[in-house]
Each structure stands twice: as structure tokens, then as C-alpha cells.
C-alpha positions as a LaTeX table, in Angstrom:
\begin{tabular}{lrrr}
\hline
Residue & $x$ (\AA) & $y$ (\AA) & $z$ (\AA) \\
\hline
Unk1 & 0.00 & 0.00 & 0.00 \\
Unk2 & 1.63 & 3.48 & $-0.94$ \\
Unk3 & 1.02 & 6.55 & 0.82 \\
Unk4 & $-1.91$ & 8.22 & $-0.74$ \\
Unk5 & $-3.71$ & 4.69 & $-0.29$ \\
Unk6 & $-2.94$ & 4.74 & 3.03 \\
Unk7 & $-4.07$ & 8.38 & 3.13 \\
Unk8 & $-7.44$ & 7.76 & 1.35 \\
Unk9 & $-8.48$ & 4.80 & 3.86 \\
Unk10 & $-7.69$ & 6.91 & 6.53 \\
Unk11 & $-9.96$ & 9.29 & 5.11 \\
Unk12 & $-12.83$ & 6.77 & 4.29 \\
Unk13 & $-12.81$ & 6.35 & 8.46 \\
Unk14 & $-13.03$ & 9.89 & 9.27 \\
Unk15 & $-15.87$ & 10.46 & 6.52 \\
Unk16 & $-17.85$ & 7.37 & 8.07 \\
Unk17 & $-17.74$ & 8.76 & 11.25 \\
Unk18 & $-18.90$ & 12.63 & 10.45 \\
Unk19 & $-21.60$ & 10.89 & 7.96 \\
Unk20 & $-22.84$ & 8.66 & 11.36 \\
Unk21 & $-23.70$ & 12.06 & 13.40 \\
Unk22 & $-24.67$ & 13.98 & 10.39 \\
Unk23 & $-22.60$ & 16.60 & 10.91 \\
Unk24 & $-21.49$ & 19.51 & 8.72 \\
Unk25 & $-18.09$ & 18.85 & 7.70 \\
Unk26 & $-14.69$ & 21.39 & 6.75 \\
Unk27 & $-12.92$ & 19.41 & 4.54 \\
Unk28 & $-9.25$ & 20.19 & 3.34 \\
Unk29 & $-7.04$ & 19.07 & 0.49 \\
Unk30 & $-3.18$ & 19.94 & 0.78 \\
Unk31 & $-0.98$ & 19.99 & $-2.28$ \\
Unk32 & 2.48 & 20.86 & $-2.43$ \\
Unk33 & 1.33 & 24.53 & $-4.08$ \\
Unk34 & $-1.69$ & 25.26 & $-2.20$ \\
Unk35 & $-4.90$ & 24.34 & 0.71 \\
Unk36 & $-8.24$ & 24.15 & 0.18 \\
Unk37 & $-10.97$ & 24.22 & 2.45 \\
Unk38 & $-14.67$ & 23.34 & 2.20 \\
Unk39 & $-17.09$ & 23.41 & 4.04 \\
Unk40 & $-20.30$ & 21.19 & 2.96 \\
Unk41 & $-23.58$ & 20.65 & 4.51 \\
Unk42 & $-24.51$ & 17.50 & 6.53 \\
Unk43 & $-26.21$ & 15.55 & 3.57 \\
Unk44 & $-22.79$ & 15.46 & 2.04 \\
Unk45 & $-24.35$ & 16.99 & $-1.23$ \\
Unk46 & $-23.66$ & 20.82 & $-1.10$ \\
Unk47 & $-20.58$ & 22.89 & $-0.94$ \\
Unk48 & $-21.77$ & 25.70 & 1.31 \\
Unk49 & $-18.62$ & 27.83 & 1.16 \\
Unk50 & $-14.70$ & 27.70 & 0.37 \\
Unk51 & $-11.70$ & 29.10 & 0.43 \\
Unk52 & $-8.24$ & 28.27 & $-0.87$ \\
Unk53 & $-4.72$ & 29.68 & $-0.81$ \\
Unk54 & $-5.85$ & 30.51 & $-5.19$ \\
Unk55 & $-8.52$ & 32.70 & $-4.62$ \\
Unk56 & $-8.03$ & 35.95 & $-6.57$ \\
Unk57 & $-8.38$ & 38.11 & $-3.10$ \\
Unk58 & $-5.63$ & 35.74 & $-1.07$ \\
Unk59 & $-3.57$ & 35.33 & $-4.31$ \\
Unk60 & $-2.36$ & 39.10 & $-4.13$ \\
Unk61 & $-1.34$ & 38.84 & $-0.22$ \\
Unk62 & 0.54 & 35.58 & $-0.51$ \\
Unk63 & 3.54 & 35.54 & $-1.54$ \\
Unk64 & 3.62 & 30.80 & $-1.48$ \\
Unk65 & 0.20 & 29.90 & $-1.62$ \\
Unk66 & 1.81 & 26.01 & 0.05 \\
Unk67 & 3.17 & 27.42 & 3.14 \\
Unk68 & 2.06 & 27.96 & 6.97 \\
Unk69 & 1.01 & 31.72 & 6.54 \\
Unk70 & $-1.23$ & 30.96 & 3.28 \\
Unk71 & $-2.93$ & 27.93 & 5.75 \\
Unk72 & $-3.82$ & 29.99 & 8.58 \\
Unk73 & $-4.90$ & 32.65 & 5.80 \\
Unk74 & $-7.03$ & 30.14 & 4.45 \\
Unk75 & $-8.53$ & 29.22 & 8.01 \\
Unk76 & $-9.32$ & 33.17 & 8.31 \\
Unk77 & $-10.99$ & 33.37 & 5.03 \\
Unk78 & $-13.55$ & 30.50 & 5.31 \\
Unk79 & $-14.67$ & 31.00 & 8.76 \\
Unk80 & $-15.36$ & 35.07 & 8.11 \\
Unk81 & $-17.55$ & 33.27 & 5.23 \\
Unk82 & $-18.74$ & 30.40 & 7.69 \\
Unk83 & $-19.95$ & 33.22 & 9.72 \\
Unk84 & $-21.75$ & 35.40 & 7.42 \\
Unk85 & $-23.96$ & 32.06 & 6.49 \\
Unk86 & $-24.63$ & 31.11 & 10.43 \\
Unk87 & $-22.31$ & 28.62 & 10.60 \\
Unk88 & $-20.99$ & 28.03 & 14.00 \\
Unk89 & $-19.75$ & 24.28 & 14.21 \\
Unk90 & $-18.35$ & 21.63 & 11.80 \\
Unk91 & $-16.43$ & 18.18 & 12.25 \\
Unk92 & $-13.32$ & 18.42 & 10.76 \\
Unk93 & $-12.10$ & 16.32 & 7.93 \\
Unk94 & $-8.59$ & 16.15 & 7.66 \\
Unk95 & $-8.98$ & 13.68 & 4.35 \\
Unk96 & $-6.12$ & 11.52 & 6.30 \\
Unk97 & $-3.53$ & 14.19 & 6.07 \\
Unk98 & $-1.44$ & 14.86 & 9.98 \\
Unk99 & $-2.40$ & 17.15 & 11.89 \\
Unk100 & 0.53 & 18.85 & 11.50 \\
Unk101 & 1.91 & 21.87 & 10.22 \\
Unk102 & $-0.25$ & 23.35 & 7.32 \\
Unk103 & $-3.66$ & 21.37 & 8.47 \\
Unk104 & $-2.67$ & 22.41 & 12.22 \\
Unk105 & $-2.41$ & 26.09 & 10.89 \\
Unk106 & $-5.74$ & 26.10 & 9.18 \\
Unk107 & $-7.50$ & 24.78 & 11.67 \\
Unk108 & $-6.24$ & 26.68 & 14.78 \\
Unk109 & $-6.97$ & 29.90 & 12.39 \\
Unk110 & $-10.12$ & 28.93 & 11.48 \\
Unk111 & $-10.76$ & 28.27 & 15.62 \\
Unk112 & $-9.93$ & 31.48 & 16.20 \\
Unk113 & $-12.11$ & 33.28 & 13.40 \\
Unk114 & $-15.22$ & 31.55 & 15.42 \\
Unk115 & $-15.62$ & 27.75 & 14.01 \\
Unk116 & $-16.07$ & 25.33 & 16.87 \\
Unk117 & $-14.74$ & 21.56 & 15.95 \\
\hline
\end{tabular}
């Protein structure tokens, strides 16, 4: 088994777990260049908001859109949106990546802009 399987069955766990409790999920996917962040409703069917390190308004301010600053950027960005649709909790989904570094970054900003996971 290679990494990325090992990081997609991982993933299938987490995603069977926020699907049991019905819960409105932020999702990430990390790529060497940039994060993106979703958040989508309980049903698993709509994207409700996003954000990503290659948005046209975060593009201009970051200078490496795959870095710890463009992360917690990232975080910022999606809960002010999260917010502004009433959104005050979510599970998180990791999609099997550590919580570590880039994924720790977006999530502690996106704690601190107001989402509770």
C-alpha cells in the first residue's frame, strides 16, 4: 500500500464517522502549491462555502500559496464566510492528512475566526 492509499483509507474512516452524526463537515485538500478548504452541509451533497490559498483576493497577499502563513490565511478566510452564512460548528475532515503543520495552521486559524470543531 503506498502513501496516498494509506491516506485515502484513513480518510474513508473519518468520513464514516462525520456521515454517522450527520454533521457539517470542513474538509481540506493539501498539495504541495496550495490548501483548500470546504465546508459542505450535513447531507454530504452541497458545498456551502470555500476558500483556498488561489482565490483571486488571497492570491495578491501571498507571496507561497503552500506554506504555513497561506494555511492559517485560508482558516481566516472560510470561517469570516462560515460566519456570514450562520455557521458556528463543523467536524473536521482532515482527508487523512497529519495534523501537523499546514492542516494544524488552518485549523487553529479557522478556531480562532469563530468555528467550533
Amino acid at each position: 500500500m503506498n502513501t496516498k492509499q494509506s491516506r485515502i483509507r484513513r480518510a474513508r474512516k473519518t468520513r464514516a464517522k462525520i456521515a454517522a452524526v450527520k454533521a457539517i463537515r470542513l474538509a481540506i485538500h493539501r498539495t504541495n502549491s496550495h490548501i483548500y478548504a470546504q465546508i459542505i452541509s450535513a447531507d454530504g451533497g452541497t458545498v456551502m462555502t470555500s476558500a483556498s490559498s488561489n482565490d483571486k483576493d488571497l492570491r495578491g497577499q501571498l507571496a507561497n500559496g503552500g506554506n504555513v502563513a497561506a494555511a492559517a490565511a485560508v482558516g481566516r478566510r472560510l470561517a469570516e464566510k462560515a460566519r456570514g452564512l450562520g455557521i458556528e460548528k463543523v467536524a473536521f475532515d482532515r482527508a487523512g492528512f497529519k495534523f501537523h503543520g499546514r492542516v494544524k495552521a488552518l485549523a487553529e486559524a479557522a478556531r480562532e475566526g469563530g468555528l467550533a470543531f
